[in-house]
C-alpha positions in Angstrom: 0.0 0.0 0.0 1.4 3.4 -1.0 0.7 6.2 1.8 0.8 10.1 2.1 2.8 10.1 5.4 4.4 8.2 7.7 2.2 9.1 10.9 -0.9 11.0 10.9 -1.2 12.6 14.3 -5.2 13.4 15.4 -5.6 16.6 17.8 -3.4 19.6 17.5 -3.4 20.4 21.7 0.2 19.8 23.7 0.4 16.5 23.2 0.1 16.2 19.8 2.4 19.1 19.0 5.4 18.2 20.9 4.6 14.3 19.3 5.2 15.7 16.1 7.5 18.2 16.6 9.7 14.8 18.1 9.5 12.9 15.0 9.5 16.0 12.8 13.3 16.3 14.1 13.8 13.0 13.2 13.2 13.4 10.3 9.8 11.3 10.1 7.1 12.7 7.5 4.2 13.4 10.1 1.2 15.2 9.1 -0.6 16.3 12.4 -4.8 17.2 11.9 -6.3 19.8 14.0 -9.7 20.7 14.1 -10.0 23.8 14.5 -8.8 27.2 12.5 -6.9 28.3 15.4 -5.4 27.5 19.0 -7.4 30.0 20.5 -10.0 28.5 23.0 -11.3 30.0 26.2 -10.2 28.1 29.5 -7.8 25.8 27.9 -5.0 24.6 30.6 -2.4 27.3 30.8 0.0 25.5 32.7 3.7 24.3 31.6 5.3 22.0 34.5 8.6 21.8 35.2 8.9 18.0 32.6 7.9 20.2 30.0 10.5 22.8 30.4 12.7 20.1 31.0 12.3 18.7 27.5 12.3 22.0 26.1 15.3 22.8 27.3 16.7 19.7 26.0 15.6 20.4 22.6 17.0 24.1 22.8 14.1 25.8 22.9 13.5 26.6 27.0 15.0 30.5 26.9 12.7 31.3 23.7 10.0 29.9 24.9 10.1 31.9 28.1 10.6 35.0 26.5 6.8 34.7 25.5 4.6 36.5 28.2 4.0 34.3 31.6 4.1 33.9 35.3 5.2 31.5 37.8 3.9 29.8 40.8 6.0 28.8 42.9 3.7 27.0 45.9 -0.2 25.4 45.6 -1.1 27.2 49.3 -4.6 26.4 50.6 -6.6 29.4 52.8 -7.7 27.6 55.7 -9.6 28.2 58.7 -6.6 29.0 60.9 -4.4 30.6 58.3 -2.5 29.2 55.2 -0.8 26.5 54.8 1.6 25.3 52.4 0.4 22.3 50.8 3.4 21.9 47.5 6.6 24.2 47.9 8.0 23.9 43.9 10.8 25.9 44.7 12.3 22.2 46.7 11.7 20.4 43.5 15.7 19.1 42.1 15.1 21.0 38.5 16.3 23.9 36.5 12.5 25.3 36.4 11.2 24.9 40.0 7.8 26.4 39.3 4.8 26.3 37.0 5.2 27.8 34.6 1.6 29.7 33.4 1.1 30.8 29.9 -1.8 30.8 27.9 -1.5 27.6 25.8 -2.3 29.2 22.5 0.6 30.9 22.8 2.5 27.9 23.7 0.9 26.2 20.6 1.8 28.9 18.2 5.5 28.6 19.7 5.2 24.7 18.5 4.0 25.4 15.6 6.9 28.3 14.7 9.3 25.5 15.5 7.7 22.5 13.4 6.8 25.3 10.3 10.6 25.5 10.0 10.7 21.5 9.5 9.8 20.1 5.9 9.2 16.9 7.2 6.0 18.4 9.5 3.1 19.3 7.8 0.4 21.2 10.2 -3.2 21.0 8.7 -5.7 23.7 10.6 -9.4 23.2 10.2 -9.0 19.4 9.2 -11.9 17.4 11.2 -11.2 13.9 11.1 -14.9 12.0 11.0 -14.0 8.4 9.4 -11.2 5.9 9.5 -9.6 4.1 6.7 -9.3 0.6 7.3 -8.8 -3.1 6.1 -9.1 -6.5 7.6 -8.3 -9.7 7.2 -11.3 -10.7 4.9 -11.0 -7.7 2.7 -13.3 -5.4 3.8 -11.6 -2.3 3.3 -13.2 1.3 3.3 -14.0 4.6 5.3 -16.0 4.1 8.3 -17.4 6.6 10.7 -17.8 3.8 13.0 -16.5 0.3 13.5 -17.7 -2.1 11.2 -20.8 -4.1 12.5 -22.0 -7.4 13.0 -18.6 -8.7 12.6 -18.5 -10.7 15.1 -14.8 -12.0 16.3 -13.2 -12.2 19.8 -11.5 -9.1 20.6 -8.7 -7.3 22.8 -10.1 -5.9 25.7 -11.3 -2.6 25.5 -12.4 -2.9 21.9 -15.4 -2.8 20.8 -16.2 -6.6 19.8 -18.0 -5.7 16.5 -14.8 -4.9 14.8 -12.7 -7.7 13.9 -9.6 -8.1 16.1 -6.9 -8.3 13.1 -8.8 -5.2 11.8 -6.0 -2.4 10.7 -6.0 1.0 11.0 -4.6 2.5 7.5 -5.2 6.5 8.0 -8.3 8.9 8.5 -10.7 10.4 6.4 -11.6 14.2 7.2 -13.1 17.4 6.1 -12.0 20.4 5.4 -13.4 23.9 3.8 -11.7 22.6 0.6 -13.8 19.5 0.7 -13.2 15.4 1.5 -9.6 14.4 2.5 -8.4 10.6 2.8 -4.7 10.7 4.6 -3.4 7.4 4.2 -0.9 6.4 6.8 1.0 3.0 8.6 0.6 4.6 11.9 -2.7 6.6 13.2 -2.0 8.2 16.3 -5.1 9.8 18.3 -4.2 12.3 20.7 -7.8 13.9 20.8 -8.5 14.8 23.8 -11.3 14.1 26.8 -14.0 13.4 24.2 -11.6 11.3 21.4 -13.5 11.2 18.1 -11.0 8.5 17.5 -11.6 6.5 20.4 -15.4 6.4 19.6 -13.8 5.2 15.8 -12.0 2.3 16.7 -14.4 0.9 19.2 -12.6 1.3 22.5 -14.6 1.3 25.4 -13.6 3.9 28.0 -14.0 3.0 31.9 -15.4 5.8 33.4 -14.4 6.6 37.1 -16.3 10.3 37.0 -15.7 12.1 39.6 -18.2 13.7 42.1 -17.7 17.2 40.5 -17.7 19.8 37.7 -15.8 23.0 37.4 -16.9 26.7 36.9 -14.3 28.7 35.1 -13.9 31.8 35.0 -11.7 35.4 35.2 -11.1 37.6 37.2 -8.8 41.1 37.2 -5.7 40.5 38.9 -4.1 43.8 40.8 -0.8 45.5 41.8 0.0 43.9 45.3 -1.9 41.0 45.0 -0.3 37.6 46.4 1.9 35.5 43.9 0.8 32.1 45.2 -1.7 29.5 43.4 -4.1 28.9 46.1 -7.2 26.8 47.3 -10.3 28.1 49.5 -13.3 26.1 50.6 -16.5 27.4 52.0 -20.0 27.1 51.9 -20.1 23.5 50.7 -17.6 25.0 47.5 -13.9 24.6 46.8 -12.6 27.4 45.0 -8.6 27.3 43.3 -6.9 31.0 42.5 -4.4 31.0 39.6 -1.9 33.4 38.8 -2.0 34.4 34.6 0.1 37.1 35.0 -2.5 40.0 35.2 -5.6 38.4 35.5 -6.5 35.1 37.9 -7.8 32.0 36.5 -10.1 30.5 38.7 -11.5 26.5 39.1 -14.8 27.1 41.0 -15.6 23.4 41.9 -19.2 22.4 42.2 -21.3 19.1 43.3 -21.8 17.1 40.1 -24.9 18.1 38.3 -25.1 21.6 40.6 -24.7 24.2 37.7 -28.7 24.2 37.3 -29.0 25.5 41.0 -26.2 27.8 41.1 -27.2 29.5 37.7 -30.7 29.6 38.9 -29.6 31.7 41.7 -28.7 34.2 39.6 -25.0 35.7 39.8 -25.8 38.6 42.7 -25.7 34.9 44.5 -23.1 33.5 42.6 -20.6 37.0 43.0 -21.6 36.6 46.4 -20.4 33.3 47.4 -17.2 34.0 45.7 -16.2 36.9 48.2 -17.3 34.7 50.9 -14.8 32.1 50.2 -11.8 35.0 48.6 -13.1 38.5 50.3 -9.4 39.5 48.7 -11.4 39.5 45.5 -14.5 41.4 46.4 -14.1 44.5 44.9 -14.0 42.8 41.4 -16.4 40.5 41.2 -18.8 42.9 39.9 -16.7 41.9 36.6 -19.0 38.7 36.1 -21.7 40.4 34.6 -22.7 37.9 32.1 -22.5 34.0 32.6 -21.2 33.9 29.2 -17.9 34.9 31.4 -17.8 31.8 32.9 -17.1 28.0 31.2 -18.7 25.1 32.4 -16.6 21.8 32.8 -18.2 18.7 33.3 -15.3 16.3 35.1 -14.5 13.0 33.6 -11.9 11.0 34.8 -11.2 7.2 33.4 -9.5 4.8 31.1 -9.2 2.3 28.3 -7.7 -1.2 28.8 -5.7 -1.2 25.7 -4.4 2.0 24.3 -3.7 0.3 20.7 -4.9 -1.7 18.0 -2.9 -2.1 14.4 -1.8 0.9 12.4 -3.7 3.1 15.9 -2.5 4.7 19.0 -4.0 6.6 21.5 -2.5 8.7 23.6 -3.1 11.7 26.3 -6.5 12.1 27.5 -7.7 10.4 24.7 -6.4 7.3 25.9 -6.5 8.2 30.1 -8.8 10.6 31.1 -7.6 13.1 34.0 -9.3 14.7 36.5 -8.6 18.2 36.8 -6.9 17.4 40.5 -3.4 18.7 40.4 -3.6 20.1 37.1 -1.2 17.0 35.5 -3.2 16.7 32.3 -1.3 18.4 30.2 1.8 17.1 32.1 1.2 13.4 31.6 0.0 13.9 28.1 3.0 15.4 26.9 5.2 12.9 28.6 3.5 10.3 26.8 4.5 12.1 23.5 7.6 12.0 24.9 7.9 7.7 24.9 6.3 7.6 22.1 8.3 9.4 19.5 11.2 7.8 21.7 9.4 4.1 21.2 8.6 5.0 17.8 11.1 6.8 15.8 13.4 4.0 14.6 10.2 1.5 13.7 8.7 4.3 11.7 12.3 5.2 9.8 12.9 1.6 9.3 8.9 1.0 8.2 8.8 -2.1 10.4 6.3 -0.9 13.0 5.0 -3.7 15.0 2.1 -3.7 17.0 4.4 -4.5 20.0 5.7 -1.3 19.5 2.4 0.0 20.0 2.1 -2.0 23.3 5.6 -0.8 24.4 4.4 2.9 24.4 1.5 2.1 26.2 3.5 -0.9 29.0 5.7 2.1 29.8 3.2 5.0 30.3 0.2 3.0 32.4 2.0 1.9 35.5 2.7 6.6 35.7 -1.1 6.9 34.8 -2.3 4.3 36.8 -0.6 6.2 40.1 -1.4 9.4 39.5 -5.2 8.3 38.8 -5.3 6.7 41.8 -3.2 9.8 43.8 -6.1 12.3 42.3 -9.0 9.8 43.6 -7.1 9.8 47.0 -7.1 13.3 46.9 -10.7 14.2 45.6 -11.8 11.6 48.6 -9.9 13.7 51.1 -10.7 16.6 50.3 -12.8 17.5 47.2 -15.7 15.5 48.5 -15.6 16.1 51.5 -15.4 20.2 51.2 -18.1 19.6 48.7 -20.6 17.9 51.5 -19.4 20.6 54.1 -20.8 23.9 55.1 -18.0 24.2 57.9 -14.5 25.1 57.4 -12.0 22.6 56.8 -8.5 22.1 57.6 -6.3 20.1 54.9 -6.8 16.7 56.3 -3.9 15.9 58.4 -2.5 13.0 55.7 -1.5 16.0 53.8 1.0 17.3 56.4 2.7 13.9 56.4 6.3 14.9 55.4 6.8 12.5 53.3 4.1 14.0 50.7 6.0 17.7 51.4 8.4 16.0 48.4 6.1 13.4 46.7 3.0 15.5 46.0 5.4 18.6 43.9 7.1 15.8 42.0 4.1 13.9 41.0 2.6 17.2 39.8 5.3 19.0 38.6 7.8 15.8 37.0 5.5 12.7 37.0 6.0 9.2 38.4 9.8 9.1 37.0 11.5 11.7 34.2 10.9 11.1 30.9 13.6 13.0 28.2 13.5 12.3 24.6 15.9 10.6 22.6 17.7 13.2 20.5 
C-alpha cells in the first residue's frame, strides 16, 4: 500500500504538538490534523510544568520559549480556617524550572508550531476534522467508516469494541476540510484527541469511566498591583474554589457538586458573586466583573481509562487514551510525557517501516503503571478533600494525611515531573 505520510497525528493540543514536533526532528514525515482554525480557546490549561521545560530545554528551545509572556507559581497554598498552609513548595523540587510555569496555551501552541513550520518533514493542517477511518481487515473489507464495522463478530482485545474484527488495521483517516473530503493514508494513526476522542469512539474502545463527584466553573477575574503571587485553594460554603496566577488576571477552578450548575445558575449571579467573596473576600471589589454567565465556562469532570491503548496501524495517547481529572492540574503534564515515549518508542520502527504492534504495546506498557498512580493519587485526593469540602458547610482544615512529610516532596514531584522523568531521545 502506498501512503501520504508516515504518521498522521489526530488533535493539535500539547500532546500532539510536541509528538510531532519529536519525530518531525527525526526526520519522520508526520502530518498532524487539527480541528480547528486556530489555538485559541477560552479556559484551555495554561500551565507548563517543570517535565515540559525540562524537554524543552533539551531540545534548545527553553529561553525562547520563556521569552513569551508568563508567570510563575512557585507554591499550591490552601486558605484555611486557621491561616495558610503550604500544601506543595516547587521551589524544593531538584530542577532547573522549580515552578509552574503559566502561559496561555495558545501561545505555547503557536510557539510549537513556529518550531515544526521550519521542518519540511512536518506538515500542520488547521481546520481538518477527522470523522471516518480508513481501514482493512483480514477478509478484505476495506473502506471509510465513521464507525467500527458491525455485525462482525470475532473475539476481541479488551477494550475494543467486539463488533470490529480483532486483526482489523487502521490505515489513516478520512476528514473534512473547507476545501472538501480528505483521505490521509498512513502505517501509523495516532489519536491524541482529547477528553471526548473522536477516535476512540472510531475504533471501538470502550472507556472505563471513574467520573468524579464534581464539575468545574471557570472563570476570570482582574488581577491587581500587590496581589499575592501564590496559586491557592479556599473552601466554604459546601464549594472549593482554586486562584491562579496568569500574569495580570486570575484563572479560577470554581468546583461544584456534580450536576449543581442548574442551582447555582438559577440563583442568579448577585448569588453566585456573592459566594465568591465569601470564600476570597481579597477579590471582592472585582467581582462585579462577572456580569454575564457567558464569562464563565462550564466543565463537566470526567476521569477514566481504556484497557488497551492500541490496535494495528492506531495509538491513543493523552487524555484520549487516560482521562484526568482536573486534580493537580497533570493533564497536560502526563499527556505530553506520553508524547515523549512515544516518538522515543517509535522513531526507529517508523524510519525503518517495520512498526510492529508490539511497538504499539511498548508505548502504552511504559506510560500506564505513571497513569495508573497518578489516577489513583487524584482519587485519593478528591476523597480527602474534594468531596468532603463539597458535602461541608464548615470550614476545613487540609486533612492531616497532607502534612505527612513525606508527601511535602512526593506530592510537587508527582505534579510537577511525573511518576519518574521522561527525556526524549535526541
Amino acid at each position: 500500500m502506498s501512503y501520504d505520510t508516515h504518521c498522521c497525528i489526530v488533535g493539535g493540543g500539547p500532546a500532539g504538538m510536541v509528538l510531532a514536533l519529536l519525530l518531525g526532528r527525526a526526520g519522520i514525515q508526520t502530518t498532524l490534523l487539527e480541528e480547528h482554525h486556530d489555538f485559541e480557546r477560552d479556559f484551555r490549561g495554561d500551565t507548563v510544568h517543570p517535565s515540559t521545560m525540562e524537554l524543552m530545554d533539551d531540545l534548545g528551545l527553553a529561553d525562547r520559549l520563556l521569552e513569551l509572556p508568563h508567570a510563575k507559581i512557585h507554591r499550591l497554598v490552601f486558605d484555611g480556617p486557621s491561616g495558610p498552609v503550604v500544601l506543595a513548595d516547587l521551589s524544593r523540587l531538584k530542577t532547573k524550572f522549580p515552578y509552574i510555569t503559566m502561559m496561555p496555551q495558545a501561545r505555547f501552541l503557536d510557539f510549537l508550531a513556529g518550531e515544526m513550520s521550519k521542518m519540511p518533514s512536518v506538515r500542520l493542517i488547521m481546520g481538518a476534522a477527522v470523522h471516518g477511518l480508513l481501514w482493512d481487515d483480514p477478509w478484505g473489507l476495506s473502506g471509510v467508516a465513521d464507525r467500527p464495522p458491525p455485525e462482525q463478530k470475532v473475539g476481541a482485545s479488551p477494550g475494543i469494541d467486539r463488533s470490529l474484527p480483532e486483526d482489523a488495521t487502521v490505515r489513516g483517516v478520512h476528514y473534512r476540510t473547507r476545501g472538501g473530503q480528505h483521505d490521509l493514508r498512513a502505517p501509523l494513526t495516532i489519536g491524541a484527541d482529547g477528553r471526548f476522542s473522536r477516535l476512540r469512539r472510531l475504533a471501538g474502545f470502550q472507556l472505563e469511566s471513574s467520573a468524579p463527584p464534581m464539575d468545574v466553573l471557570w472563570f476570570r477575574l482582574p488581577r491587581h498591583p500587590g496581589d499575592p503571587d501564590d496559586t491557592r485553594g479556599k473552601i466554604a460554603r459546601g464549594h472549593l474554589m482554586v486562584v491562579l496566577n496568569r500574569g495580570d488576571e486570575w484563572q479560577i477552578a470554581y468546583v461544584i457538586a456534580k450536576g449543581a450548575y442548574k442551582e447555582i445558575h438559577d440563583a442568579g449571579l448577585p448569588a453566585f458573586r456573592q459566594a465568591i467573596a465569601e470564600m476570597a473576600p481579597e477579590l471582592a471589589d472585582r467581582v462585579d466583573e462577572i456580569q454575564d454567565w457567558r464569562q464563565t465556562s462550564l466543565l463537566s469532570v470526567e476521569a477514566g481509562r481504556i484497557k488497551e491503548w492500541f490496535r494495528p496501524g492506531l495509538l491513543l495517547i493523552g487524555d484520549a487514551a487516560h482521562v484526568m481529572s482536573p486534580v493537580g492540574g497533570v493533564g497536560i503534564n502526563y499527556a505530553i510525557q506520553d508524547a515523549v515515549v512515544a516518538a522515543n518508542v517509535l522513531r526507529e520502527p517508523l524510519q525503518q517501516g517495520r512498526l510492529r504492534l508490539r511497538d504499539l504495546a511498548a508505548v502504552q506498557r511504559q506510560r500506564e503503571i505513571p497513569t495508573r498512580i497518578i489516577q489513583r493519587f487524584q482519587k485519593i485526593a478528591q476523597e480527602q478533600v474534594v468531596t468532603r469540602a463539597l458535602a461541608s458547610d464548615a470550614p476545613m482544615q487540609p486533612p492531616p494525611v497532607m502534612r505527612l512529610p513525606v508527601l511535602r516532596d512526593l506530592v510537587p514531584r508527582l505534579v510537577a515531573q511525573g511518576v519518574w522523568p521522561v527525556h526524549p531521545k535526541l
